[in-house]
C-alpha positions in Angstrom: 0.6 5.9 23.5 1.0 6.0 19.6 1.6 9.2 18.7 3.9 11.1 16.0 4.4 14.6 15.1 5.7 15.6 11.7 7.6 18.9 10.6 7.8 18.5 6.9 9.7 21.7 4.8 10.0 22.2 1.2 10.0 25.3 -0.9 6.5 25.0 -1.7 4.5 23.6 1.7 5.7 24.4 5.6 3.7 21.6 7.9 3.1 20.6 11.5 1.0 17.6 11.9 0.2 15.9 15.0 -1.1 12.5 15.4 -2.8 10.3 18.3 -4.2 7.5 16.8 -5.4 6.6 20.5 -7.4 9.8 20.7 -11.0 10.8 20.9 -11.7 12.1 17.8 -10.4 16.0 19.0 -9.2 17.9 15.4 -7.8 21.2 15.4 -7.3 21.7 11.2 -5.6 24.8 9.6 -5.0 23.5 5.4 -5.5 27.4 4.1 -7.9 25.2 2.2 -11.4 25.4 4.2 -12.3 22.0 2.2 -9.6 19.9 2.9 -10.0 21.1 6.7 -13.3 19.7 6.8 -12.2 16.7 4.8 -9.5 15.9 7.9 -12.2 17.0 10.8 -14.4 14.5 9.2 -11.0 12.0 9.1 -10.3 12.8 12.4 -14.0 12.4 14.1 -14.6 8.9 12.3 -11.3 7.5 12.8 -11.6 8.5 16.5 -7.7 10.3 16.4 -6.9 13.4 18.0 -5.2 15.2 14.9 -3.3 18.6 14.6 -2.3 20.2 11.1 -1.2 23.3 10.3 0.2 23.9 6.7 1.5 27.0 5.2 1.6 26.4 1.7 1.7 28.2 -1.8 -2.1 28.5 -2.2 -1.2 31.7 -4.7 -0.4 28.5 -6.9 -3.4 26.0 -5.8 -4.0 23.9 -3.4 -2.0 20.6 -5.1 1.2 20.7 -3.5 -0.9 21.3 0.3 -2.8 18.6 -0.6 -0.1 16.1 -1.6 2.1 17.3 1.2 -0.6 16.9 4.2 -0.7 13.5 2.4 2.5 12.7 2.9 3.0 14.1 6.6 -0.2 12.4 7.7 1.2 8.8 5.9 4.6 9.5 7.4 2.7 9.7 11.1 0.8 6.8 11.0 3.7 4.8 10.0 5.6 6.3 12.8 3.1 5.8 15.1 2.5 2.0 14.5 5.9 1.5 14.4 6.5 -2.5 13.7 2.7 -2.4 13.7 2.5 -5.4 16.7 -1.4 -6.0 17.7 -3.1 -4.1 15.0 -6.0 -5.8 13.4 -4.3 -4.9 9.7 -7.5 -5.3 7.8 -10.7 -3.6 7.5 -13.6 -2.3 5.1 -17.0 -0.2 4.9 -19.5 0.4 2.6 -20.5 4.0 3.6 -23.7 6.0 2.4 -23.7 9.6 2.3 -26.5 10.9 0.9 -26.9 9.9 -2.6 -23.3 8.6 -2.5 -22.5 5.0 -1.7 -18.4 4.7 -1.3 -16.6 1.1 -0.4 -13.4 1.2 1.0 -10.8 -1.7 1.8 -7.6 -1.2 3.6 -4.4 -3.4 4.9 -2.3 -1.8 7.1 0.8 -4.2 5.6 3.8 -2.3 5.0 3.3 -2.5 1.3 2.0 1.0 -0.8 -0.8 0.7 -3.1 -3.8 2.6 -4.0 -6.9 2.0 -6.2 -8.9 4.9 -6.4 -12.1 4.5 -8.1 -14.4 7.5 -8.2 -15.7 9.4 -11.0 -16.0 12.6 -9.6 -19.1 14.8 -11.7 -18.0 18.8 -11.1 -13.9 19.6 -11.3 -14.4 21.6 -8.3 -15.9 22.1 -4.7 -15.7 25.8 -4.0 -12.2 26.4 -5.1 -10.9 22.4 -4.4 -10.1 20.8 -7.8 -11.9 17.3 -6.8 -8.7 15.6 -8.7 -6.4 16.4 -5.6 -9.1 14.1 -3.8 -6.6 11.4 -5.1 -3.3 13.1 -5.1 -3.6 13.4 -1.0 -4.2 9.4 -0.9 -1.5 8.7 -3.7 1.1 10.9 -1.0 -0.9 8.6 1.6 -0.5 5.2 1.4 3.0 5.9 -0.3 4.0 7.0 3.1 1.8 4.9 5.6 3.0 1.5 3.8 -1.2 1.1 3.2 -2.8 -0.6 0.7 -6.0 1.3 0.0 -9.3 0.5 -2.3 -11.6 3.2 -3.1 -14.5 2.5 -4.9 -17.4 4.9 -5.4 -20.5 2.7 -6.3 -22.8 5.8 -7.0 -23.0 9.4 -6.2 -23.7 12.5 -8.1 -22.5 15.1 -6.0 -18.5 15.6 -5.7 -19.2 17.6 -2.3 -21.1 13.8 -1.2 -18.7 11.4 -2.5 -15.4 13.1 -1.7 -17.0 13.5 1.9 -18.3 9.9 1.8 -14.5 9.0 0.9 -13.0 10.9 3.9 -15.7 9.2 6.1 -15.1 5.7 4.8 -11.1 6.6 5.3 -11.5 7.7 9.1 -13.7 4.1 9.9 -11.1 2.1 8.2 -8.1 3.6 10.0 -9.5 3.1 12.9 -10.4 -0.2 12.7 -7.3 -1.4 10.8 -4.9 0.3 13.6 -7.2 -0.4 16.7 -5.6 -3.6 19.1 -6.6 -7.0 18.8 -6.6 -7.7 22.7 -6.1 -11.1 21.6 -3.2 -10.9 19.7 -2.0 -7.8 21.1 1.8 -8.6 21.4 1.7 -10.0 17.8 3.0 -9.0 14.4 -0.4 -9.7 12.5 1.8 -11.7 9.6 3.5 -15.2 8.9 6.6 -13.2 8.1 7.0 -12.4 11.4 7.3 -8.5 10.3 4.9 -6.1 8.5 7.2 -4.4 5.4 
């Protein structure tokens, strides 16, 4: 079973995360930031993984360094989880509608970090989120996972819509990029032989 749990510490953020990326789509979420919980239940339901997180953080501050931290933990599990990442299907995309939002999303699961996020987000804030940490918690992401991730937003005029389109979009391309190619299942999906 692929699975990884992740106890990260600092001075600023205290975090449990549990991953199953063979899971049903079960989330039990616990940010102290009731939008980036429903951001991860979305995650978790369209990704089909069973995900735990629980993060004490300094939200006295603001939500940034819970944000970039859960990130980071989450990035750090998946890559623990996939391990040498033999019989994945690497790639996947999605155009996703939500609403009045229309998000594309492009991912390979290749060992190498790099994000494009490209989202012009119309309010600075949903409820007390500052829609900028939208990208900070991929940034700590695909650092982590090894991901290369493409985010484009190709309309939307609601931050609420788009940053939930995003989320959405992120869960479907997981999942497909990290589901087993029964074909090739004992295969490293590269010429290089390795996935770094």
């Amino acid at each position: 079973m692929r699975t990884a749990e992740i106890k990260r510490k600092t001075a600023e953020t205290d975090i449990e995360l549990f991953l199953n990326i063979d899971g049903s789509g079960k989330s039990e979420i616990n940010t102290g930031c009731g939008f980036l919980d429903h951001m991860l239940t979305l995650f978790s339901k369209h990704g089909r993984f069973d995900l735990t997180v629980k993060c004490i953080g300094d939200t006295e501050v603001d939500y940034h360094h819970s944000v970039e931290d859960i990130g980071i933990a989450l990035g750090e599990a998946f890559s623990k989880a996939l391990s040498d990442m033999r019989g994945i299907k690497r790639y996947a995309d999605i155009i996703l509608p939500m609403d009045e939002s229309l998000i594309l999303e492009a991912i390979d699961v290749s060992g190498r970090c790099y994000l494009q996020f490209d989202a012009e987000l119309p309010t600075q804030k949903v409820g007390d989120f500052d829609t900028e940490l939208a990208e900070e918690f991929f940034l700590g992401f695909t650092r982590k996972a090894g991901v290369t991730l493409h985010i484009k937003m190709l309309s939307g005029k609601n931050s609420h819509h788009i940053i939930e389109g995003i989320f959405k979009a992120f869960g479907r391309v997981m999942g497909a990029a990290c589901a087993i190619d029964e074909k090739y299942s004992n295969e490293i999906p590269s010429t290089k032989g390795m996935l770094v």
